[in-house]
C-alpha positions as CSV (number, residue, x, y, z in Angstrom):
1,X,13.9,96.6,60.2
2,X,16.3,99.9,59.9
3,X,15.4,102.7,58.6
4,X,17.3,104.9,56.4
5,X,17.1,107.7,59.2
6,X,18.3,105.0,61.5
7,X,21.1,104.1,59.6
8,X,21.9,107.9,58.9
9,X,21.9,108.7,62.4
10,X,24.2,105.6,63.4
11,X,26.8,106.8,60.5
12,X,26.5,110.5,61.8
13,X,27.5,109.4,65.4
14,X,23.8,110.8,66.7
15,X,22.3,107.5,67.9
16,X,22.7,107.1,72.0
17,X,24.6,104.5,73.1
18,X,21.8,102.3,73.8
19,X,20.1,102.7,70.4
20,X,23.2,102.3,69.1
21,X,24.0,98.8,69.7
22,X,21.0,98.1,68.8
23,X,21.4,98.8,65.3
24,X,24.6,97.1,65.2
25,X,23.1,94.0,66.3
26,X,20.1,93.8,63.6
27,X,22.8,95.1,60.9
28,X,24.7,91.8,62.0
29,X,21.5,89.8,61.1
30,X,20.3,92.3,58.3
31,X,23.0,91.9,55.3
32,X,20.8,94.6,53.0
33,X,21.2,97.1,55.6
34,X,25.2,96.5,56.2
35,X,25.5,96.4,52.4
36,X,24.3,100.1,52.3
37,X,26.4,100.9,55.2
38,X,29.3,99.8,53.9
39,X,28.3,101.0,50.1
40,X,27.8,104.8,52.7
41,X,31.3,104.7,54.3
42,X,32.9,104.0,50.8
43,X,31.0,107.1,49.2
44,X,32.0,109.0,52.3
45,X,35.6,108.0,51.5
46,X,35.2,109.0,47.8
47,X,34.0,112.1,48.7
48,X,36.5,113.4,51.5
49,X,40.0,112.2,48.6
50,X,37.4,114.3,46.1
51,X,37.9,117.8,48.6
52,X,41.1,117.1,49.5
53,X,44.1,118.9,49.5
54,X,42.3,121.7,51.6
55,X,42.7,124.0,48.6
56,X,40.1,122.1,46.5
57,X,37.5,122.8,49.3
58,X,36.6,126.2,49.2
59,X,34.9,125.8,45.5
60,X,33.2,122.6,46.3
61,X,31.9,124.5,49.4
62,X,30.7,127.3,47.0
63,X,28.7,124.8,44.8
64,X,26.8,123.3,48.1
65,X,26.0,126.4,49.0
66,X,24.5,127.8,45.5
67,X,22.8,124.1,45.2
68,X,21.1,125.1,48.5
69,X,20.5,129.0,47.9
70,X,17.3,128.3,45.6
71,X,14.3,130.6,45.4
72,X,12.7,128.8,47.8
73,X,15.8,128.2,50.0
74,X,14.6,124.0,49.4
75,X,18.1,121.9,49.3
76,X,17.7,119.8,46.1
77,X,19.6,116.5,46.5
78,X,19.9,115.8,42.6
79,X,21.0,119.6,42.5
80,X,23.7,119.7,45.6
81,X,25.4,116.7,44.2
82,X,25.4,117.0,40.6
83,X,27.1,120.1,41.8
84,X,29.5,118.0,43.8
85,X,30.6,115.9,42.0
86,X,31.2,117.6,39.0
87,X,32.9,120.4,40.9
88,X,34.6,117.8,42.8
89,X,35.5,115.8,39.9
90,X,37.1,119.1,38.0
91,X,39.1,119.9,41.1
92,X,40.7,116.5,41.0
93,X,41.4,116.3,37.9
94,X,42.8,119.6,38.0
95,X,45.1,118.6,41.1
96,X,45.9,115.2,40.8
97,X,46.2,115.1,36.7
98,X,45.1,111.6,35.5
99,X,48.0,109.5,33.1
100,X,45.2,108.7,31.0
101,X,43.1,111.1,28.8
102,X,40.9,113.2,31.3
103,X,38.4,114.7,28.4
104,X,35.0,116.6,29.2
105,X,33.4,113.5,28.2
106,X,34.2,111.6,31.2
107,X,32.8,114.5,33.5
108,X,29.4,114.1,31.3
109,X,29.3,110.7,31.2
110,X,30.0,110.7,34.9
111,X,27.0,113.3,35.2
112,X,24.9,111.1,32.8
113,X,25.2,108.3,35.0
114,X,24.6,110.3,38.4
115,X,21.5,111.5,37.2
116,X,20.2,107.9,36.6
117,X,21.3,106.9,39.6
118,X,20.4,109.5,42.0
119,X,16.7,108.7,41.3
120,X,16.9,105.1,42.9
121,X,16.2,104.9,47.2
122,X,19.7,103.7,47.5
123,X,21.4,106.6,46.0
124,X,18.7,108.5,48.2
125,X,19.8,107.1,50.8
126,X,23.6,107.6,50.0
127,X,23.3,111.3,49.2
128,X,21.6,112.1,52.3
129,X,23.5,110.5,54.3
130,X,26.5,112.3,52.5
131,X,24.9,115.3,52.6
132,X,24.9,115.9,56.7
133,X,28.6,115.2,56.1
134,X,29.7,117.2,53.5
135,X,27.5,119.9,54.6
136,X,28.6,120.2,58.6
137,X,31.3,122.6,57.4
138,X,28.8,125.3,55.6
139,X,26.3,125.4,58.4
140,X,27.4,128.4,59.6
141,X,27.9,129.9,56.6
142,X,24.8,129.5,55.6
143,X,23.2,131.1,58.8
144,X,25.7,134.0,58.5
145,X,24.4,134.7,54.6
146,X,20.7,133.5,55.5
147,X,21.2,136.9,58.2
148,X,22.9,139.1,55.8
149,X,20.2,138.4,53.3
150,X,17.1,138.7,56.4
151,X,19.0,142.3,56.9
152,X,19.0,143.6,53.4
153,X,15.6,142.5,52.9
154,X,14.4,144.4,56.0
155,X,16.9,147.4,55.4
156,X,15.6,147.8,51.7
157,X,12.0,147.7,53.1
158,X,12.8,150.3,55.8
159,X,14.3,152.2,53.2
160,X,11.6,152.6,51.3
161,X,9.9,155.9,50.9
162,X,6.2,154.5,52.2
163,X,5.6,154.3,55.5
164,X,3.7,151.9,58.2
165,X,6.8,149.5,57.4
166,X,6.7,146.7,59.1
167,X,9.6,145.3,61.5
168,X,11.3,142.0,59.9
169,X,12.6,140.8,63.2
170,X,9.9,139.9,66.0
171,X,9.2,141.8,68.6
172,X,9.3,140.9,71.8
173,X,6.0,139.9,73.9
174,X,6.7,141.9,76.8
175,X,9.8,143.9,78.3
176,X,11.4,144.7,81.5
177,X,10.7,148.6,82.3
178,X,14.8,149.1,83.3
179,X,16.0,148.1,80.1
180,X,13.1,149.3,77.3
181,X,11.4,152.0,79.5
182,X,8.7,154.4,79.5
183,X,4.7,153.8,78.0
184,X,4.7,152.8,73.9
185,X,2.6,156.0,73.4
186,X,6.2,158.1,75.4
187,X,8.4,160.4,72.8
188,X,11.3,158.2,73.7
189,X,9.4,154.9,72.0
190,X,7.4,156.8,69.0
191,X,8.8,156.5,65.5
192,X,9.5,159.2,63.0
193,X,6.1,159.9,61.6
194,X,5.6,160.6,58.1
195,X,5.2,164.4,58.3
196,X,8.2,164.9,59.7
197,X,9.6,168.4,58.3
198,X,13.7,168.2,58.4
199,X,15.6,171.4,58.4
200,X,19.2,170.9,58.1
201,X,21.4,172.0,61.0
202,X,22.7,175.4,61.2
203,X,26.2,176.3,62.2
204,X,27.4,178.2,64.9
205,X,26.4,175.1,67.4
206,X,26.0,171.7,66.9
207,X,28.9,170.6,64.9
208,X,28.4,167.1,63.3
209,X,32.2,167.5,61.8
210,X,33.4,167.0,65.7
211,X,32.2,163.3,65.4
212,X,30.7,161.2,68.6
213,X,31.7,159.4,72.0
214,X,30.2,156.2,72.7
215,X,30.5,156.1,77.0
216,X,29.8,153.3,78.9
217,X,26.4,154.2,81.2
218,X,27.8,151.8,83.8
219,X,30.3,154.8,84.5
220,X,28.1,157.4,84.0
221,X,24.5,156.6,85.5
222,X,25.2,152.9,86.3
223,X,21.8,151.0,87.6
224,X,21.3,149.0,90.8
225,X,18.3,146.7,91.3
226,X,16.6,146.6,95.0
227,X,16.7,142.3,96.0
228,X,15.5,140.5,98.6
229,X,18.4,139.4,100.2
230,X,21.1,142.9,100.7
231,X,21.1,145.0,103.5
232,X,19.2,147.9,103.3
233,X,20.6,151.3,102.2
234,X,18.6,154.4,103.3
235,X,18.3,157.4,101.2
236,X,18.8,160.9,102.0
237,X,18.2,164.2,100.6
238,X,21.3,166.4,101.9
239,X,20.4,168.2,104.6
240,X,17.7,166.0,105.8
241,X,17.2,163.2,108.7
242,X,14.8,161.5,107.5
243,X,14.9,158.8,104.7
244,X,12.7,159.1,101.2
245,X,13.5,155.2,101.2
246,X,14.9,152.3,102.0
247,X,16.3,149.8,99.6
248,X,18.1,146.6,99.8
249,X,21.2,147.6,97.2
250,X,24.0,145.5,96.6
251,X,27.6,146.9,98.6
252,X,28.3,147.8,94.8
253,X,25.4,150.7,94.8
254,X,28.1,152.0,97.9
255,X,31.2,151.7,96.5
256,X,29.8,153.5,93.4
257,X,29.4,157.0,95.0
258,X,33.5,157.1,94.2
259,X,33.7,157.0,90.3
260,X,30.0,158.3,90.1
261,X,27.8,161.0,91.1
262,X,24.9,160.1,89.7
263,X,22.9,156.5,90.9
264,X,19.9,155.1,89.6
265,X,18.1,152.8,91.7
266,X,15.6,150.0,90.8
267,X,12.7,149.4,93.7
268,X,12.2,146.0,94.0
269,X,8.7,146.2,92.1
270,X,10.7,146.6,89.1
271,X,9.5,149.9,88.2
272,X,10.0,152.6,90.1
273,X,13.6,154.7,89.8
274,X,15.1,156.9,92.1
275,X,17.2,158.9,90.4
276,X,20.1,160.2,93.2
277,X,22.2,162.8,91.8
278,X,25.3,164.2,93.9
279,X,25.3,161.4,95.5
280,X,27.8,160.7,98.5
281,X,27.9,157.5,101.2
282,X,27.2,158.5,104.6
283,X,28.6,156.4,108.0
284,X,26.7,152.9,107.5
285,X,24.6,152.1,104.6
286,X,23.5,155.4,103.5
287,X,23.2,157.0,100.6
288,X,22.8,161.2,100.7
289,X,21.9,162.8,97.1
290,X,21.8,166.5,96.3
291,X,18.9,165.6,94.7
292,X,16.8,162.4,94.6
293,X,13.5,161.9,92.1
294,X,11.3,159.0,92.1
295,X,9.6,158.1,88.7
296,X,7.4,155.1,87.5
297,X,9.5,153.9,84.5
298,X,6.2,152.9,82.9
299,X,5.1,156.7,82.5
300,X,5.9,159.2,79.5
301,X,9.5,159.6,80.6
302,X,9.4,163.3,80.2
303,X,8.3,166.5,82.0
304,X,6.2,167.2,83.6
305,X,5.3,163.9,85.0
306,X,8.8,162.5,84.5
307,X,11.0,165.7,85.5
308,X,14.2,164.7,86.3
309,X,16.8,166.3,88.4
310,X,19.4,167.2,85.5
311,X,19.3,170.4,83.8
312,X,16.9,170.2,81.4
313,X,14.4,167.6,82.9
314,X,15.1,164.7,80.4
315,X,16.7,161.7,82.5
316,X,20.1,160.3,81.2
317,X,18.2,157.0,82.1
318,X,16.5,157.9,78.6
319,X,18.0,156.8,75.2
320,X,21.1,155.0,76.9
321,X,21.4,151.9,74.6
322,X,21.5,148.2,76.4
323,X,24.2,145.5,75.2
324,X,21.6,143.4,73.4
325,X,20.8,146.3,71.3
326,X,23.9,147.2,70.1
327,X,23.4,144.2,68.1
328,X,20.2,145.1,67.1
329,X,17.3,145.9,66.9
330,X,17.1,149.5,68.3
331,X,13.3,150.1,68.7
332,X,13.0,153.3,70.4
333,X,14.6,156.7,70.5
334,X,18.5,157.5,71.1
335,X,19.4,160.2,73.9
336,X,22.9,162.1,73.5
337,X,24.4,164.8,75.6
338,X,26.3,167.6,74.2
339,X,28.6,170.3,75.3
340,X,27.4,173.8,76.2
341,X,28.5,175.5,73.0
342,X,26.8,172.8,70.9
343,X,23.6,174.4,72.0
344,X,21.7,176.8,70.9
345,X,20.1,180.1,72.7
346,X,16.8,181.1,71.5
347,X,15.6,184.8,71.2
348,X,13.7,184.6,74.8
349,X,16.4,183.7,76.4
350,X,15.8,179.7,76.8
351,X,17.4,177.2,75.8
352,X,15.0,174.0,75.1
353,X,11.9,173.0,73.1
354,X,9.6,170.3,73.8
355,X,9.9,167.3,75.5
356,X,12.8,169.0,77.5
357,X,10.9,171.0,80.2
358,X,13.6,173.9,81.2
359,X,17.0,175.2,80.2
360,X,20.1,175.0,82.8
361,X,18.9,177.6,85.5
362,X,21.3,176.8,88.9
363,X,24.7,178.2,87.2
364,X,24.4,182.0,86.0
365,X,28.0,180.7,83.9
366,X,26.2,178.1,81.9
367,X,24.1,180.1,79.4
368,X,27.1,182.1,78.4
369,X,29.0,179.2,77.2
370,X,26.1,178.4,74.8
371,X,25.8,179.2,71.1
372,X,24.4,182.2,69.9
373,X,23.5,180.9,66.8
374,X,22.3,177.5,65.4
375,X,18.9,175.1,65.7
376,X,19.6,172.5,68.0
377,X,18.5,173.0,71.6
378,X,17.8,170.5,74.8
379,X,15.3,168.7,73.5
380,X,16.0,168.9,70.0
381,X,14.5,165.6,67.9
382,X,17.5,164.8,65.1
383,X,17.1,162.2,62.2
384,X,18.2,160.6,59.3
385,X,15.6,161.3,56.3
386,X,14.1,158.5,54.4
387,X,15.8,159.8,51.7
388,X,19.3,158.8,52.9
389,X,20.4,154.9,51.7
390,X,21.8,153.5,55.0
391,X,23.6,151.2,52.2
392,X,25.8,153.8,51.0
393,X,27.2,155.4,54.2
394,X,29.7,152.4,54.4
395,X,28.4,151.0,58.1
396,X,27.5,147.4,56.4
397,X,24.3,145.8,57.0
398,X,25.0,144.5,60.6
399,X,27.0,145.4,63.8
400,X,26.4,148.0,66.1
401,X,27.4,150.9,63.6
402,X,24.5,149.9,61.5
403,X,22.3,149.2,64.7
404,X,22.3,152.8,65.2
405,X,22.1,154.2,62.2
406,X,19.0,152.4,61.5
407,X,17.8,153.9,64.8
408,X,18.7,156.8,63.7
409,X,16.8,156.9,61.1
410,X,13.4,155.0,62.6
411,X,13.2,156.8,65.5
412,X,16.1,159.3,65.6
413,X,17.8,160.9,68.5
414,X,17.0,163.4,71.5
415,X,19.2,165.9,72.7
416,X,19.3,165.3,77.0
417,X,20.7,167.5,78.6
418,X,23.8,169.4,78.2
419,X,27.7,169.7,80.0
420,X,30.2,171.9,80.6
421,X,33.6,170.0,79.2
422,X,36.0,172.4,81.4
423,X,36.5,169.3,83.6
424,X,35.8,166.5,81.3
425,X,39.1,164.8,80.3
426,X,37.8,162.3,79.0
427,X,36.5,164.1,76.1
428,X,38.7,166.2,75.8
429,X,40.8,163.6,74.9
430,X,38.6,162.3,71.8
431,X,38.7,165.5,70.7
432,X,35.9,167.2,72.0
433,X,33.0,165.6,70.2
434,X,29.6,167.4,70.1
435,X,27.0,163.7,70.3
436,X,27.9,161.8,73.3
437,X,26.1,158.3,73.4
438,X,25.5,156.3,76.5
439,X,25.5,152.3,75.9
440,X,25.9,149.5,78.1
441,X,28.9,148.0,78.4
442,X,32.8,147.4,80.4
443,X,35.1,148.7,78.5
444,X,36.1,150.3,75.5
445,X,37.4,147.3,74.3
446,X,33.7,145.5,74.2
447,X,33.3,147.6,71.2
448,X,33.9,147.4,67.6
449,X,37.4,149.8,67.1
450,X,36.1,151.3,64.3
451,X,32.7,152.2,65.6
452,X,33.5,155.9,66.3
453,X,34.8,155.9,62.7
454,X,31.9,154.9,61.3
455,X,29.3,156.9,63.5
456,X,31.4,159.7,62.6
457,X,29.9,159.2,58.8
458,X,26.4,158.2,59.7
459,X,25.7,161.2,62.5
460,X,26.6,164.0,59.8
461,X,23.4,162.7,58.1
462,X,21.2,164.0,60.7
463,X,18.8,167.0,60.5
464,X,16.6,168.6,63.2
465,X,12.7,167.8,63.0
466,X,11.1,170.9,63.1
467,X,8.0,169.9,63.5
468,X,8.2,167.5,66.8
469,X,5.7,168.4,69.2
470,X,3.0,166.9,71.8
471,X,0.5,166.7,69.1
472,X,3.1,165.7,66.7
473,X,5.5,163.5,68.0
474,X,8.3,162.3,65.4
475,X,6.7,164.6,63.5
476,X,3.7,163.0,62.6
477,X,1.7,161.2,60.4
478,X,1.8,157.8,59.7
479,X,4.6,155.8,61.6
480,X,8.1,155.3,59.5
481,X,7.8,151.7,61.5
482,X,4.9,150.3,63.1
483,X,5.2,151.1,67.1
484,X,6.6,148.0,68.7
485,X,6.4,148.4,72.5
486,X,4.9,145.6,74.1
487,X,3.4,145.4,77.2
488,X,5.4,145.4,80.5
489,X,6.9,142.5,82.3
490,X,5.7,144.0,86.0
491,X,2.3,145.2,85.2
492,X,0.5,147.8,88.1
């Protein structure tokens, strides 16, 4: 015998071949099961002259939908195609106009009748059936408001004033050090705590009015992963004759030393970086570097363990955002770099505060192009307050402007390091911005065109966090989300 899925599948087109002719062979001998068949294909028919022309589709598409959207997101048969039909029906009449009287008596009879009907296995049958037809077109709709409605239910939680909230989407089990780096316990993978003190920021440096550059990190930093099969590359410190190391590198990790200075280099373990800065190919496969550093991504990711080469200690490795993220979620901190005169020199003479570990020291020029005035140093820890409605700052509930913004906000942003823009077209040419973002990916064109727009509006938002420390990282307190880095793919 056939069984209504059977006979659903063979009307859908889903049965293989095999199984297919199968069913048409018992239909030939089953006369209950081709009456049904046949009794589908004319609903079917019914239903596609009901939604046609193409105009009459879009409100019969709204009714399935709302059918479907109950409170406990359960399709109801009865409920969908009451809906259907009636909507259907009204569309029909309204664009094919009947000769005869067309009074809301007939839609109620009509509806009357359905609802005796749709109760028998038959009509069961029928409406399911009809149902994986009529419904192929609002699949995707539905995921896309199913989505919008998983995000505003996570962004009202995380807006909330309590704390400890709790991540909507799963976290992952494990991650690869290159892309989410450094120990769950680092400052670059705590959250903003809940005694986080915000002070806004002062003028005279940082200027959130300038707006923000989103760079690609494949230009500026761009990564290269030791394999097993490349040639080796050896790398040397300047000056020296003897190599730190030798990695197998892609010809790519070569040719890179012409649009970039700065190389970091993945060991084939999968966790240790050697960060190569000023660096130049020599004759054959090797790399020189005014300065090379090699860290364990799985460490703190700050000084004095992690001391990088660049001017205040951080590593531009830090905070750079990957191309899955940039569709979210963000679970860690944000790095920016910012020009000279966006930062801040303190009475003593310095230039940073904790987790940065020194201010520019090999250029005697650089501290005089810094502010005199203003808050924000290397180092600096800037956020979003709870207070602030992500809602109302006009980046939707989605993309990668809202991405960061709920980053922003979660975990906030480290100032990096620090550049002098005498030479930097580039921004010069947005317009000097003072927050300079590094995320992964080719071109400008990967990215939304309204994304600086709409960073420009979220960014002005942020205040420092006064109170960010060793003992007191984000501030403090209880978690604004509960800490979500998992263990390690490459474990020691």
């Amino acid at each position: 015998m056939i069984s209504d899925d059977q006979l659903i599948a063979y009307l859908a087109g889903t049965l293989p071949v095999e199984e297919r002719a199968r069913v048409e062979t018992e239909l030939a001998g089953d006369p209950e099961a081709l009456r049904r068949v046949l009794d589908q294909e004319r609903f079917d028919v019914a239903l596609k002259l009901l939604l046609n022309p193409a105009a009459t589709r879009a409100p019969v598409k709204a009714s399935v939908l709302a059918g479907i959207r109950t409170p406990t997101h359960d399709a109801s048969a009865e409920a969908v195609m009451k809906r259907v039909l009636l909507e259907a029906g009204k569309n029909a009449l309204a664009y094919h106009p009947p000769k005869h009287d067309s009074s809301p008596g007939l839609l109620a009879t009509l509806a009357a009748a359905f609802g005796e009907w749709i109760h028998t296995s038959h009509a069961r049958f029928l409406v399911y059936g009809s149902l994986t037809v009529l419904l192929y077109f609002a699949v995707s709709e539905l995921a896309i408001s199913r989505a919008k409605r998983l995000r505003a239910d996570e962004r009202g939680a995380r807006l909330e004033p309590s704390v400890g909230v709790v991540q909507t989407k799963a976290v992952p089990t494990s991650r690869d050090p290159v892309s989410w780096p450094f120990a769950a316990d680092s400052p670059w993978n705590t959250p903003i705590g809940s005694g986080a003190q915000f002070a806004a920021v002062q003028p005279g440096g940082l200027d959130l009015t300038t707006g923000i550059m989103v760079v690609s990190a494949r230009l500026s930093h761009p990564i290269f992963r030791e394999t097993t099969t490349d040639a080796p590359v050896e790398l040397l410190l300047t000056g020296q004759s003897a190599p730190l190391a030798t990695l197998r590198l892609p010809d790519a990790a070569l040719a890179a030393t012409v649009t970039s200075r700065n190389l970091h280099l993945i060991a084939a373990d999968g966790f240790t970086l050697y960060e190569v800065f000023g660096a130049q190919r020599s004759t054959g496969r090797v790399l020189t570097g005014n300065n090379i550093k090699r860290h364990d991504l799985r460490g703190s990711g700050v000084p004095p363990d992690f001391a990088s080469a660049k001017g205040s200690g951080l590593t531009p490795f830090a905070g750079s955002l990957t191309r899955a993220e940039l569709n979210g979620p963000i679970r860690r901190v944000i790095g920016f770099v910012a020009p000279l005169e966006a930062i801040a020199a303190k009475a003593d003479g310095t230039a940073h505060v904790w987790p940065a570990g020194r201010s520019p020291a090999n250029n005697p020029a650089l501290p005089s192009k810094m502010a005199a005035r203003g808050n924000v140093h290397l180092g600096s820890l800037l956020a979003i307050p709870a207070s602030v409605d992500l809602a109302t700052l006009g980046v939707g509930s989605s993309g990668p402007a809202f991405e960061i913004a709920r980053a922003l906000q979660d975990y906030g942003i480290y100032v990096k390091d620090a550049f002098d823009g005498e030479w930097f077209t580039e921004w010069h040419q947005a317009g000097g911005p003072h927050l300079i973002i590094c995320a992964d990916f080719d071109s400008p064109a990967d990215l939304p065109p309204n994304l600086r727009a709409q960073l420009a509006l979220v960014i002005r938002h942020l205040q420092v966090v006064v109170n960010n420390g060793p003992q007191t990282i984000g501030g403090g307190g209880q978690p604004r989300v509960k800490a979500s880095a998992p263990p390690f793919i490459t474990q020691p």
